[in-house]
N, C-alpha and C positions, 0 to 999 in steps of 0.2 A: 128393599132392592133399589129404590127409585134415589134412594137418600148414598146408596152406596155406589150408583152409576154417576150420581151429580158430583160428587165429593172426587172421584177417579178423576175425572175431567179437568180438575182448576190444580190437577198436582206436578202441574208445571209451570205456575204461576209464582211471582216472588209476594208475600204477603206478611206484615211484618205487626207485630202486635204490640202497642204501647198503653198502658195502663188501663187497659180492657177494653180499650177502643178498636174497633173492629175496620183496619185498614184495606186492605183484597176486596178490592171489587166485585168478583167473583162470588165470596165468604158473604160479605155485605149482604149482596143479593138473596143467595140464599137464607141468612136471617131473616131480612124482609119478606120475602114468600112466606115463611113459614115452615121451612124447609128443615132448616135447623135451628134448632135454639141457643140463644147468646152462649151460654158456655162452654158448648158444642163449637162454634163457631171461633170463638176465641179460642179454646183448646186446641182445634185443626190448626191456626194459623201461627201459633206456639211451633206447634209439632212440624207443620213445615219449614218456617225458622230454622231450627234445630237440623233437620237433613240435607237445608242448603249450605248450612257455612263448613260444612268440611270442604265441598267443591267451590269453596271461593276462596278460600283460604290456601287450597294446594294452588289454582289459579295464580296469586300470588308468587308462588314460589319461583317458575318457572318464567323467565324471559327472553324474547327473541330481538334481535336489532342487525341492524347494520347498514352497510352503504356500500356504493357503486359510482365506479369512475367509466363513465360512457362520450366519445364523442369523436372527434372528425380531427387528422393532423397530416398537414402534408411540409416537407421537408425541403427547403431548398439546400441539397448540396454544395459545397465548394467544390468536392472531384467530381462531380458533375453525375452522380449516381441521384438525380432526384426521387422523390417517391411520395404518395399518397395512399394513407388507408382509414378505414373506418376501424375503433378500437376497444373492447373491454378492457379498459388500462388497468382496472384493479375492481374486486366484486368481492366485499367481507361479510359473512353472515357470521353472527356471533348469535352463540346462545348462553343465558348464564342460569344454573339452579341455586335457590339459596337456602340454605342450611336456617337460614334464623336470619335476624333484620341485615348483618353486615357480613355473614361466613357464606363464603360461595364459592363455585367451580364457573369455571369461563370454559367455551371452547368457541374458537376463532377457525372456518375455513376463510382459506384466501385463495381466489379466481384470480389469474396474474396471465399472463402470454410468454413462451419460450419459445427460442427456435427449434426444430422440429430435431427431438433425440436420437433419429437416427441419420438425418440429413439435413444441413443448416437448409439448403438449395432446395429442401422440401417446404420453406418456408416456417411460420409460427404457428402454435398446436398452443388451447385456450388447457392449463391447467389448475388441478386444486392441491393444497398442500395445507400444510395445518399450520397456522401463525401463535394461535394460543392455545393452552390446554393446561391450566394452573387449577391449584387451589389457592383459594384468598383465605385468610387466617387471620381474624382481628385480635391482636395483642394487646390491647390499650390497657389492660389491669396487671401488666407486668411493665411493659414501655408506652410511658403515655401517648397520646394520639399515633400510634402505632400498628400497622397489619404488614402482613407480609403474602404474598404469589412463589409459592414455590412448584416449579416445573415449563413449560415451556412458558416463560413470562416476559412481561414488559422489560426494557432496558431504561436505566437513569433520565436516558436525554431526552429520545424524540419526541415521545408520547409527550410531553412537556410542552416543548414549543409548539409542536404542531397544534396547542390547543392554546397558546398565547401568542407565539409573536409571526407564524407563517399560516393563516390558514386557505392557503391552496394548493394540498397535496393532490389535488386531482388534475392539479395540469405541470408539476414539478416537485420533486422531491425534497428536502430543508437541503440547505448547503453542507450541513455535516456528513448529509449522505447520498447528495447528486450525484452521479457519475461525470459531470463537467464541474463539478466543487470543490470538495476536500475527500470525498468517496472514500467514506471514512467504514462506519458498519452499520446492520440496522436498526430497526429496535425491537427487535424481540431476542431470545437466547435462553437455552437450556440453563436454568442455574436458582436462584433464589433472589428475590427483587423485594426488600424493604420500604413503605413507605411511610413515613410521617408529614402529618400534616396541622399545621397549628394556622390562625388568623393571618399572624405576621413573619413568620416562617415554614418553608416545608423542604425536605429531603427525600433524598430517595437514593439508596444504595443498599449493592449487593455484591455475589461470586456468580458468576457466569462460566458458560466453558469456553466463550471470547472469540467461537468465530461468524455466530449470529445462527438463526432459526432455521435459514435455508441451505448453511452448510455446516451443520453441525459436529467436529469431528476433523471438519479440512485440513490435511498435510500437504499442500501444494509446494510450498518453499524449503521442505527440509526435511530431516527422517527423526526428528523429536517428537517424543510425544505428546498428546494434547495436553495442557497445564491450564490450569483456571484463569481468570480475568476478574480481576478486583475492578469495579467503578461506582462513583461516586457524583449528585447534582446536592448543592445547596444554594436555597433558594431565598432570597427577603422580599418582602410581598412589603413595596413601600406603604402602601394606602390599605391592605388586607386583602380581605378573602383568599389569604390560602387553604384553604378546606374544603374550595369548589373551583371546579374549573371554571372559567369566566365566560361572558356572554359578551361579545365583542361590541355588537351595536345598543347595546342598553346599558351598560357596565362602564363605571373608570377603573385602568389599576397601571400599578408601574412594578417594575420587577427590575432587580438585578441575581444574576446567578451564574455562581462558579461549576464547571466540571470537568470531571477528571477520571482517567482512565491505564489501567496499565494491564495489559494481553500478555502474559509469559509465555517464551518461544512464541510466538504469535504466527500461526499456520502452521505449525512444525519448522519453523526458522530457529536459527542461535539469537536472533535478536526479538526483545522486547518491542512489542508496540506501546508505544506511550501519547495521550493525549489531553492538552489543558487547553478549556475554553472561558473567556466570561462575556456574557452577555444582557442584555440590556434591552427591556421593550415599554415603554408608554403607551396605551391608547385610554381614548375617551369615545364616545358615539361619530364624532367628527370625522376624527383619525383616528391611525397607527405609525409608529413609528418605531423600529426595530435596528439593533445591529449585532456584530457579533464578533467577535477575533479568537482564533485556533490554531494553536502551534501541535504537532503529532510528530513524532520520530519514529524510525522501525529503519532498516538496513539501508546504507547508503546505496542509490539508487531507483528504490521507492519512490511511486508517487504517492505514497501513504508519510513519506517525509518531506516535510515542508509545515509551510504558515499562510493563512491568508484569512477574509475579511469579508464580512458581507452587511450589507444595509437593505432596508425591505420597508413601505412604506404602505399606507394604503387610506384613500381621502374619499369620504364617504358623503356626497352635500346635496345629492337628491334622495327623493320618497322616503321619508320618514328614514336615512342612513341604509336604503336598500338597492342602492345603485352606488358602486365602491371604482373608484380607480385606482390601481396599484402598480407597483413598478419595484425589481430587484433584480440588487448587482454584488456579482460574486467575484473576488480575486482570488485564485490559489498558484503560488510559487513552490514547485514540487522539487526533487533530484530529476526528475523523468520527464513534468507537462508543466509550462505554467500557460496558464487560461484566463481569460474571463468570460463569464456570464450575463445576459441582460434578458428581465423578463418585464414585457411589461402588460397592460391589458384593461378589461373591463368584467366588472362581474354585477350581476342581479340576483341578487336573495328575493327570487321569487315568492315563497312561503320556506315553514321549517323542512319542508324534505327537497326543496330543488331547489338549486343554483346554478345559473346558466354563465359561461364564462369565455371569453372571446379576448384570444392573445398572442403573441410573440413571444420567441425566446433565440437571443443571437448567443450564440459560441463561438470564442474568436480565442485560438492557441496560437503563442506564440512558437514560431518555423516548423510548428506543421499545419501549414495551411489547409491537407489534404482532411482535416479533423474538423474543419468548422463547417456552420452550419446555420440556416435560418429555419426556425419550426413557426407556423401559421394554425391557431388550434382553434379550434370550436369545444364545446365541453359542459356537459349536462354530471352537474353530480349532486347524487340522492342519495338520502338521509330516509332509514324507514325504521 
């Protein structure tokens, strides 16, 4: 009994057995009392072994992440509508299970702000909608470094830059898809998303159903029906590492990459939306240094048709690269708006889950003055 009361007690201890040597503290102990005898002892700590790696091993399978855009923005108007609010700009909890080392399922909520759906005059209502919900599917034994996301998945472009040549989405969105930019689409969409990835090249293209994640389906412009959206990013990774995403303050790389896009009936319109971009980013721990040019077409009148230009920098020369000054300026000449953009600011990579970020951002349209605007932000965004 005494042997069978001591033994219950250490069976939730980790204790790991190598070449007869009696590791568990606990097990130890009890050898040395006399409690148990060496073979006894080694044989429990075998036996424990054994019933913990199924619960570390499922452990593994399952993973949580995501991040949050938290912080303070007030607005100075040109038509003289100023305003001030505190904000949950964006809040993504991802979970992913994996099938085996590289086959997985994603699912992505996304915490975003709308105006309130039954009364704009009601103000903004915090809601959730679903950004991902893919399967991942590594192909590399039929197409070399090859997997594919099929179902609400990643798009070509954003996911790309946003993780080389702009990283801060938490106080503006890339210029392909600002609403003072080229407000072009977003990056996620119902469809199938290819990617390849080698050292000194990587791709990524797929079909889509081309009117993005949060309008899936959209017929606002015409009574066609929805028709797929062929797009396409290829990428040259001058210096390498295309097979990871990069680490901006410890990492050099240089990139150039073409992309490309074509929306049939695009919204339920007669006309195609079409769009070619190429772009350009260097950094090293120091800096960054980015540009980018986009020409889109879709029906005369569009501000989704036009061309314009953006450059984006960011100089990095206190605490160890962890105090960044940055600055970025967007042109778009549309049928409809032409604009520009200027953001500029300071950011501290406190540790890996906070970065606190302190900035400006002027829009200035041309003869609608009543459009522009000066934003003054504060901005806490976590990584968990």
């Amino acid at each position: 009994m005494r042997k069978i009361f001591l033994t219950a007690a250490i069976l939730g201890v980790v204790g790991i057995s190598n070449a007869g040597e009696i590791q568990n503290p606990i097990i130890k102990k009890l050898y040395e009392k006399g409690v148990l005898t060496k073979e006894e002892a080694v044989q429990l700590e075998k036996d424990l072994s054994k019933k913990e790696t199924p619960v570390s091993s499922k452990s593994k399978k399952l993973k949580f992440g995501g991040k949050a855009y938290i912080g303070y923005t007030y607005t100075d108007k040109k038509d003289g509508k100023d305003e001030g609010n505190f904000e949950v700009r964006r809040g993504y909890f991802v979970t992913k299970f994996y099938f085996n080392k590289k086959d997985h399922a994603r699912f992505t909520l996304d915490v975003t702000k709308h105006y309130h759906k039954d009364d704009p005059d009601e103000g903004k209502e915090i809601n959730v909608k679903i950004k991902h919900l893919y399967l991942y599917k590594d192909i590399s034994s039929i197409i070399p470094a090859t997997g594919f996301e099929l179902g609400i998945a990643h798009t070509p472009w954003l996911d790309y830059e946003e993780h080389s040549g702009w990283w801060f989405r938490s106080i503006s969105k890339t210029f392909y898809e600002a609403k003072d930019g080229a407000h072009l689409l977003p990056s996620a969409d119902a469809g199938i998303d290819f990617k390849t990835k080698t050292e000194y090249f990587s791709a990524e293209y797929g079909i889509f159903d081309g009117e993005g994640y949060d309008h899936i389906g959209r017929k606002d412009k015409g009574s066609k029906g929805n028709k797929p959206m062929i797009e396409g990013r290829l990428t040259w990774h001058i210096l390498g590492g295309g097979k990871k995403k990069p680490k901006p303050l410890s990492q050099r790389y240089a990139n150039i990459s073409l992309h490309a896009l074509n929306s049939f009936n695009h919204r339920g319109s007669d006309d195609d939306l079409t769009v070619y971009q190429i772009h350009g980013v260097y950094n090293q721990p120091l800096f960054l240094i980015a540009g980018q040019y986009i020409k889109s077409n879709w029906y005369t009148g569009s501000e989704n048709s036009g061309d314009g230009y953006s450059l984006n920098f960011e100089i990095r020369p206190l605490l160890d690269h962890k105090i960044s000054f940055f600055g970025r300026y967007d042109s778009w000449d549309s049928d409809k708006y032409d604009r520009q953009m200027y953001i500029y600011g300071i950011a501290w990579h406190m540790n890996k889950y906070v970065t606190w970020i302190a900035n400006g951002i002027t829009a200035d349209y041309d003869k609608y003055d009543n459009k522009d605007y000066i934003k003054y932000m504060i901005t806490a965004e976590l990584h968990y």
